[in-house]
C-alpha positions as CSV (number, residue, x, y, z in Angstrom):
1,X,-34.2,-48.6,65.4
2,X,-31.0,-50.1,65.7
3,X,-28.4,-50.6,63.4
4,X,-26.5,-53.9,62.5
5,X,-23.1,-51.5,63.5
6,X,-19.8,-51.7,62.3
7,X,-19.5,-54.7,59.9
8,X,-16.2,-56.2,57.8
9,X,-17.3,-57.5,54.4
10,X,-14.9,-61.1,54.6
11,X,-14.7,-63.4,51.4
12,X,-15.2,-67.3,51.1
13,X,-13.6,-69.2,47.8
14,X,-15.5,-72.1,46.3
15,X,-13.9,-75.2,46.5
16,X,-14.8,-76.9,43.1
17,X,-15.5,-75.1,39.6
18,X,-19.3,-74.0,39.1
19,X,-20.8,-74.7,36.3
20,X,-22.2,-72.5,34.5
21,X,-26.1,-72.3,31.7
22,X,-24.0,-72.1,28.8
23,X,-22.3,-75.1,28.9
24,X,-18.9,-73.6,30.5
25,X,-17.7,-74.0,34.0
26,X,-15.5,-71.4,35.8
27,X,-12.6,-71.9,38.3
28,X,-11.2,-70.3,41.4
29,X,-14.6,-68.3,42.1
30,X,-14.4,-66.3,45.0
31,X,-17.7,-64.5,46.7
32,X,-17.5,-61.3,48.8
33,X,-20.2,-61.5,51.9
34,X,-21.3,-60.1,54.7
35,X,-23.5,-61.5,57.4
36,X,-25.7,-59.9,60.0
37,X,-27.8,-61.7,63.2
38,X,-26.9,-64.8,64.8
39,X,-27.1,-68.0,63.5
40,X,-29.4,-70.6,65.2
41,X,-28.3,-74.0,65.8
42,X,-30.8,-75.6,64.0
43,X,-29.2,-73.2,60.6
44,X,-32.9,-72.4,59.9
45,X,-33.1,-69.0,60.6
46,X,-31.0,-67.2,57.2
47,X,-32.3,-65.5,55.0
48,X,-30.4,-64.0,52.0
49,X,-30.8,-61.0,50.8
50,X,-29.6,-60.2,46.8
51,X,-28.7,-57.1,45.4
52,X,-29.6,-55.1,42.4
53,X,-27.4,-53.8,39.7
54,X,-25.1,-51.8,40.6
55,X,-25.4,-53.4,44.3
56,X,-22.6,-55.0,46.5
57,X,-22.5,-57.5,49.6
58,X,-22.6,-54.3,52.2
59,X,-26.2,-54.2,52.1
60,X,-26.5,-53.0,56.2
61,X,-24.4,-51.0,59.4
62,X,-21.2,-49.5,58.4
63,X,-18.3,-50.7,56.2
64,X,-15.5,-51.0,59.0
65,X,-13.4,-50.0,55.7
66,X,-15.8,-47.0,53.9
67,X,-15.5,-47.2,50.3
68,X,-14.7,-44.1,48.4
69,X,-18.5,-44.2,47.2
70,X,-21.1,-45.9,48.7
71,X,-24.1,-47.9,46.9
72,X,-26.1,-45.8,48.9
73,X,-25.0,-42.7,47.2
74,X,-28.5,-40.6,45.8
75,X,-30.5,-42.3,48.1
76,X,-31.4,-40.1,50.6
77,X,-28.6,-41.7,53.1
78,X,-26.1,-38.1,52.7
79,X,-23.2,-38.1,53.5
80,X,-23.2,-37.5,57.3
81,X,-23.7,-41.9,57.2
82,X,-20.5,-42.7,54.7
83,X,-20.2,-45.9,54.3
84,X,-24.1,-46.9,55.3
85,X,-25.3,-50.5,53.5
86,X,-27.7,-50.1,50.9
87,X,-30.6,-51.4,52.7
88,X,-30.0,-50.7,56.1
89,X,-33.1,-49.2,56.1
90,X,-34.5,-52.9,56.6
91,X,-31.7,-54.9,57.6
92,X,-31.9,-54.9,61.9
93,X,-32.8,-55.2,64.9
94,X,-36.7,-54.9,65.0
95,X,-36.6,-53.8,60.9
96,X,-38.0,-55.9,57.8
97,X,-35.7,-58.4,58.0
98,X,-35.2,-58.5,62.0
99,X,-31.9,-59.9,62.8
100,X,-33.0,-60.0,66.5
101,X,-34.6,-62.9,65.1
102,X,-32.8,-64.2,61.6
103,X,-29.5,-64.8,60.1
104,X,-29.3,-62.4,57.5
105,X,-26.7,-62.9,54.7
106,X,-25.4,-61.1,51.9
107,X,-23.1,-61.5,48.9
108,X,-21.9,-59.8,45.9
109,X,-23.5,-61.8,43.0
110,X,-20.9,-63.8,40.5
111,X,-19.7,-61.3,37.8
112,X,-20.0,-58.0,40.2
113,X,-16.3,-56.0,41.0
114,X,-16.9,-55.7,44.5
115,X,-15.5,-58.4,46.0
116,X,-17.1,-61.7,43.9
117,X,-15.5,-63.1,40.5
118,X,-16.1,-61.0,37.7
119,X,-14.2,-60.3,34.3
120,X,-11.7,-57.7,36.0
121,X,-10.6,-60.4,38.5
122,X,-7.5,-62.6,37.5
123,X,-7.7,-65.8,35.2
124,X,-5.9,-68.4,36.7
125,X,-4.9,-69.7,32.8
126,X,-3.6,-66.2,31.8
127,X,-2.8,-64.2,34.9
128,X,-4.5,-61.8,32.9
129,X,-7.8,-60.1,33.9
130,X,-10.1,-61.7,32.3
131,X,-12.4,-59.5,30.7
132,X,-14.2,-60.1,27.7
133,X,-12.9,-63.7,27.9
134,X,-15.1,-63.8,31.2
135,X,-18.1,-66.6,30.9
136,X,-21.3,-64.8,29.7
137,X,-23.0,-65.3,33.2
138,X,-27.0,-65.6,33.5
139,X,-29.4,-64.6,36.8
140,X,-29.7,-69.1,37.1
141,X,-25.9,-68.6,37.1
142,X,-25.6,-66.4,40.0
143,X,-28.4,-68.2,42.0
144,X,-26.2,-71.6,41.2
145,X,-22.9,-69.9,42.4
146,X,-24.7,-68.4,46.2
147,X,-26.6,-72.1,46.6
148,X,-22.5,-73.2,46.3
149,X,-21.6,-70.6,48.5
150,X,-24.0,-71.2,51.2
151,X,-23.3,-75.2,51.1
152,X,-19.4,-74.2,52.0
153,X,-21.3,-72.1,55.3
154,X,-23.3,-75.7,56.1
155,X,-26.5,-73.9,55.4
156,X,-29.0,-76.3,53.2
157,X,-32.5,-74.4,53.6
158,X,-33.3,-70.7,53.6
159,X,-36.1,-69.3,55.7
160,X,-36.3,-66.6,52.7
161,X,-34.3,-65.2,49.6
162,X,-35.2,-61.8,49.3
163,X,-34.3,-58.7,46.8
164,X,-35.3,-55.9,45.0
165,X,-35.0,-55.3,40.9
166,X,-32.4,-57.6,39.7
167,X,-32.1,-59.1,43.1
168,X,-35.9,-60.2,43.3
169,X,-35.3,-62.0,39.8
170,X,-32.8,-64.1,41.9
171,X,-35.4,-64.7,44.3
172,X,-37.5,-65.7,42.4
173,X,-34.9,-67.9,40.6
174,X,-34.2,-69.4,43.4
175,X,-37.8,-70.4,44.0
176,X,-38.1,-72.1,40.6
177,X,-34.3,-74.1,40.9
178,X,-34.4,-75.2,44.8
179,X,-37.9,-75.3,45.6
180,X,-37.3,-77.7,48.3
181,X,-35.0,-75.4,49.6
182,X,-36.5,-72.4,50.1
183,X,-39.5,-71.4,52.6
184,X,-40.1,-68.1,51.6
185,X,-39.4,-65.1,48.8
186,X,-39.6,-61.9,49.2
187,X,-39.7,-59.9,45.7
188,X,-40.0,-56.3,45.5
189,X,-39.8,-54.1,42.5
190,X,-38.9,-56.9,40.0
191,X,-40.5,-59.0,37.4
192,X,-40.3,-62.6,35.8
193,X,-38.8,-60.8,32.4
194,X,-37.7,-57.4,32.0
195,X,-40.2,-55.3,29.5
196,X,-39.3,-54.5,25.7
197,X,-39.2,-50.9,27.1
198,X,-36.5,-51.7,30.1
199,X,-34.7,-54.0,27.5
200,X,-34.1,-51.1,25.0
201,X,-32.9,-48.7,27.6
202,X,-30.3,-51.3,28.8
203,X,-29.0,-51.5,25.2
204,X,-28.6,-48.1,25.0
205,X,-26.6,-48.0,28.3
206,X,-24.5,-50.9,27.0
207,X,-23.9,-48.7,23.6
208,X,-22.1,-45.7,25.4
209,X,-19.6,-48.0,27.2
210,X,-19.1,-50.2,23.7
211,X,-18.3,-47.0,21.7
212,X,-16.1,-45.7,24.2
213,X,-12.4,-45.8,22.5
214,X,-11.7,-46.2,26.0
215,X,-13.1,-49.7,26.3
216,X,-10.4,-51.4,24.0
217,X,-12.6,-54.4,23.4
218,X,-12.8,-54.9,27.1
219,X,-9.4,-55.3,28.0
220,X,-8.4,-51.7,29.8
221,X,-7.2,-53.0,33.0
222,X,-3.4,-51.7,33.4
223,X,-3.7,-49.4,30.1
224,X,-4.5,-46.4,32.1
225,X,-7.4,-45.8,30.6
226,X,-10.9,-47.0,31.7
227,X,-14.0,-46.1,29.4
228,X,-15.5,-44.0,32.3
229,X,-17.1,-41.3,29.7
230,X,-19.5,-44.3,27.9
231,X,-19.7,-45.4,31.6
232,X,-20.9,-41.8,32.9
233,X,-23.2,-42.0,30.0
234,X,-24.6,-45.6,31.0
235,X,-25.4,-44.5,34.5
236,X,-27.1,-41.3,33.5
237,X,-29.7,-43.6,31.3
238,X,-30.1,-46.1,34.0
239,X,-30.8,-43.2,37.0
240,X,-33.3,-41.8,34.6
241,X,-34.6,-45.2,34.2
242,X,-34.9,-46.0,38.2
243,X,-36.9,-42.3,38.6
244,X,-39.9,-41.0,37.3
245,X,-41.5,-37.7,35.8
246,X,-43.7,-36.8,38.7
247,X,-40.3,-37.5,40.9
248,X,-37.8,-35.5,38.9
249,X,-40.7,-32.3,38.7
250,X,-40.9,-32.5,42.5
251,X,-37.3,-32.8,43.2
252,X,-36.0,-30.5,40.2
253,X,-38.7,-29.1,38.4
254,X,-37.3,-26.9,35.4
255,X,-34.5,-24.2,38.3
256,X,-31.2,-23.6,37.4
257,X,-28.2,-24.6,39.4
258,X,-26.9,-20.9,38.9
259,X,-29.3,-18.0,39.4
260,X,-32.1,-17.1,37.7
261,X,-30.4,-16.5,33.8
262,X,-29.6,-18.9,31.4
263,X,-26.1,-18.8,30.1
264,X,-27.0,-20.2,26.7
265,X,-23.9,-22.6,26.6
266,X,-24.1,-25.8,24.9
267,X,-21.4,-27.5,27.3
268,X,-22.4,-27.0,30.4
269,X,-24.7,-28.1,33.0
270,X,-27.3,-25.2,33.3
271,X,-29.9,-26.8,35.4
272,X,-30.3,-29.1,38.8
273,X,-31.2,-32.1,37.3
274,X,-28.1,-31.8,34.9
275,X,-25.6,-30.9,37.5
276,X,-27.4,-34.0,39.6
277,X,-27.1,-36.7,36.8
278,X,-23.2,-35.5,36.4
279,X,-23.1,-36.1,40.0
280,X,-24.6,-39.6,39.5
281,X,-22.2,-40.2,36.7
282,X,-18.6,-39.2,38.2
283,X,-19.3,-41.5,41.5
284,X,-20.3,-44.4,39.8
285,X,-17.4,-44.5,37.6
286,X,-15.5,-44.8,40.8
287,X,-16.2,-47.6,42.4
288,X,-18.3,-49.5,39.7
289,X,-16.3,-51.6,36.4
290,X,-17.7,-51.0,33.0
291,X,-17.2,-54.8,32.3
292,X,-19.4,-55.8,35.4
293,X,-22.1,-53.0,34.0
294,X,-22.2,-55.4,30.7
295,X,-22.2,-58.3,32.0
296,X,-24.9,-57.6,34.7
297,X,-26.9,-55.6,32.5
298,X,-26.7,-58.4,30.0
299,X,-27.6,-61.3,32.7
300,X,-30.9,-59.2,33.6
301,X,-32.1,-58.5,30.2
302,X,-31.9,-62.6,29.3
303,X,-33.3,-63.2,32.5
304,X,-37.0,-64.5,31.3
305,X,-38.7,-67.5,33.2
306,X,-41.2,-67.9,30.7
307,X,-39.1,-68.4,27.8
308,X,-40.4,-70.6,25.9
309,X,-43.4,-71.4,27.9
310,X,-46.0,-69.5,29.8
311,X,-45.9,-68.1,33.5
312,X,-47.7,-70.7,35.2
313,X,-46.1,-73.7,33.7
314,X,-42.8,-71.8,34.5
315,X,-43.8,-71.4,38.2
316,X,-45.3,-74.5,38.3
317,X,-42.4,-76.1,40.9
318,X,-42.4,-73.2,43.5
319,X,-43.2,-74.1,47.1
320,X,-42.3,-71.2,48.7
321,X,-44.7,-68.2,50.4
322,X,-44.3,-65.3,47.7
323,X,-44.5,-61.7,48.7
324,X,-44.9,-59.1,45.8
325,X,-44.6,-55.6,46.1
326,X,-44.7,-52.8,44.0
327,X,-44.6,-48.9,43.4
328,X,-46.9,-47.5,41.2
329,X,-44.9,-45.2,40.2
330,X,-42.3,-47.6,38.4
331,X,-42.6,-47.9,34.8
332,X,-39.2,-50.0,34.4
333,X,-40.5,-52.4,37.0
334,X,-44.4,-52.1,36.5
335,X,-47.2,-53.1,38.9
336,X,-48.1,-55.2,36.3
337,X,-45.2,-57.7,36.3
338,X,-46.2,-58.5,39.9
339,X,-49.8,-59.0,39.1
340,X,-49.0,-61.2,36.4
341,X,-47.1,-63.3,38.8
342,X,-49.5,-63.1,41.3
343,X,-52.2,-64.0,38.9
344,X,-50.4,-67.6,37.5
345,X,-49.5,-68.4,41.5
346,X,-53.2,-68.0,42.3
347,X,-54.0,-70.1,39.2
348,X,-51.6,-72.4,40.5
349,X,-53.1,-72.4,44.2
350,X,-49.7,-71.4,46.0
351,X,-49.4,-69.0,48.5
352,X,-48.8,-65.8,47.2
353,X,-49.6,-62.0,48.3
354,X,-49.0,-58.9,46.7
355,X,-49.4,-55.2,47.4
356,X,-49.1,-52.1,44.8
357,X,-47.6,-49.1,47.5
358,X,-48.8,-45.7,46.0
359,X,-45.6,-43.7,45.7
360,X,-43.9,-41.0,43.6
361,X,-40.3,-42.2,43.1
362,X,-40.3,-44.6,40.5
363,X,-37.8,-47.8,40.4
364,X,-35.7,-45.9,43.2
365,X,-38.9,-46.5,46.1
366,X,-37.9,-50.1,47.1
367,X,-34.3,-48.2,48.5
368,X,-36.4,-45.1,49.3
369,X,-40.1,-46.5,51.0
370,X,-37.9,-48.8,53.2
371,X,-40.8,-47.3,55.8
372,X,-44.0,-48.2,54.3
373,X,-42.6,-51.8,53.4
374,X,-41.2,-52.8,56.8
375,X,-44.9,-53.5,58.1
376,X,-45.7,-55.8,55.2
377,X,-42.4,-57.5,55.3
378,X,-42.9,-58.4,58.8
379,X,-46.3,-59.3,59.0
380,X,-45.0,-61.5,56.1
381,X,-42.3,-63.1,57.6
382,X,-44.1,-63.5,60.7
383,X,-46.3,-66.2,59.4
């Protein structure tokens, strides 16, 4: 298939202050996008895609600018495709979200470092970076600051919001907040609350930056020094997190980077999956911000549209077409989850669908199974 080709991420500022859950507003926002597809007259034809995590708005073709690392980075893309998007495995012509046929759009979500406001960006009442004085943000928060975006573009109704991980919370967010607005969601390997067991392992993650002398309370920019040890460390927890036993056996299994003898050394990477999750850990601490990691992190593990209630009285105002679909290999992001939501949309008599796709890769298969998903996204969308 075709891709999208060579595409310049561009930037769009918001005219007024967005207001924020927690009662502050914040000024100056600026969004980092990218857009793929042709843009009917009618506007009715977009869909928007959200990212996950550690995500950014190049999400398909080839950054006319290649970062140093790419998103795509462990995913199977190598290296012969630098600068890929992160899903341009289903962002094209004829792919899962056709842009022979749709508007595809793509931003960096409010508090990321690639391209969008976030705490390393400048406050305008300190000319400063702002960073731990940055707003603590929530998943509502970022759906509020793309619905602003997207009303500076002229573009009022969304054919579909779709994502993966934390980006399927925002679809689903989106659902819930504008559900007059929205036709469709497409939510793949996400959840309406993150489990106790996910929540943990983010607070560990967020431990190894915080105890990083390196972090200086969150304000290292211009000091020199970044906490990019704690930061290494986060990332190593969080890949572990995205993969699974039966995935790391097949791939590593217990062989040694070096021969066939241990070198009994208590420094040193002595076997693949070591030397891989070192890998994983010196790019990410190059093009990602340890602030953003906190932030984000935090965002996902309040992100809970039951609080409070239960599921079907929180998904009591969706109108939207929902499309689950999960791996039943991901423990982070369980099967469960999307039965749950699958079970208190059929309760509630709204359109809902939802397949569990047998595969070994953990978290990581809704960037790696982009194959066996772009049937059931099109038959999807195709209604």
């Amino acid at each position: 298939m075709k891709s999208v080709g060579v595409v310049e991420t561009r930037f769009l500022d918001l005219p007024g202050p967005l207001p924020l859950d927690r009662g502050r507003t914040l000024s100056g926002v600026r969004v980092a996008y990218e857009t793929y597809g042709t843009l009917s007259p009618a506007r009715d034809n977009v869909i928007l895609v959200c990212h996950a995590l550690s995500g950014d708005a190049h999400a398909a073709g080839i950054a006319a600018t290649p970062p140093e690392e790419s998103t795509r980075d462990g995913f199977g893309a190598g290296p012969a495709v630098k600068g890929i998007g992160w899903w341009d495995g289903m962002i094209g012509p004829g792919k899962a979200f056709d842009t022979d046929r749709f508007f595809v759009v793509s931003t960096n979500l409010l508090g990321g470092c690639r391209g969008t406001t976030g705490p390393g960006s400048i406050n305008p009442e300190t000319s400063a970076a702002y960073g731990p004085d940055f707003p603590v943000i929530t998943v509502a928060d970022m759906v509020r600051c793309e619905r602003a975006f997207l009303d500076q573009l002229g573009i009022e109704r969304l054919a579909a919001v779709a994502g993966g991980s934390l980006g399927g919370m925002q679809a689903l967010q989106w659902a819930v907040t504008y559900p007059d607005q929205v036709d469709a969601i497409v939510v793949i390997a996400s959840t309406h609350a993150l489990q106790p067991q996910g929540v943990a392992w983010n607070a560990i993650a967020r431990e190894s930056i915080l105890r990083d002398p390196d972090w200086q309370g969150g304000r290292y920019y211009g000091t020199g020094r970044a906490p990019e040890a704690g930061m290494g460390v986060a990332r190593m927890v969080g890949h572990i997190t995205y993969l699974s036993a039966p995935g790391l056996a097949g791939k590593f299994g217990r062989r040694l980077q070096d021969g066939d003898d241990l070198r009994y050394t208590i420094t040193e990477p002595e076997f693949e999956v070591e030397s891989y999750l070192r890998h994983q850990a010196a790019s990410f601490v190059r093009r990602f911000d340890a602030n953003t990691y906190l932030y984000t992190s935090r965002a996902l593990t309040y992100f809970d549209l039951a609080r409070g209630s239960t599921l079907v009285k929180a998904l009591e105002s969706i109108e939207a077409r929902t499309l689950l679909i999960s791996f039943s290999s991901d423990w982070l992001y369980p099967p469960t989850a999307s039965l749950e939501i699958e079970a208190a949309l059929t309760e509630l008599g709204k359109p809902v669908e939802c397949h569990v796709i047998d595969a070994p890769y953990g978290h990581d298969c809704f960037l790696l199974e982009e194959a066996r998903q772009t049937p059931i996204v099109r038959r999807f969308l195709n209604r």
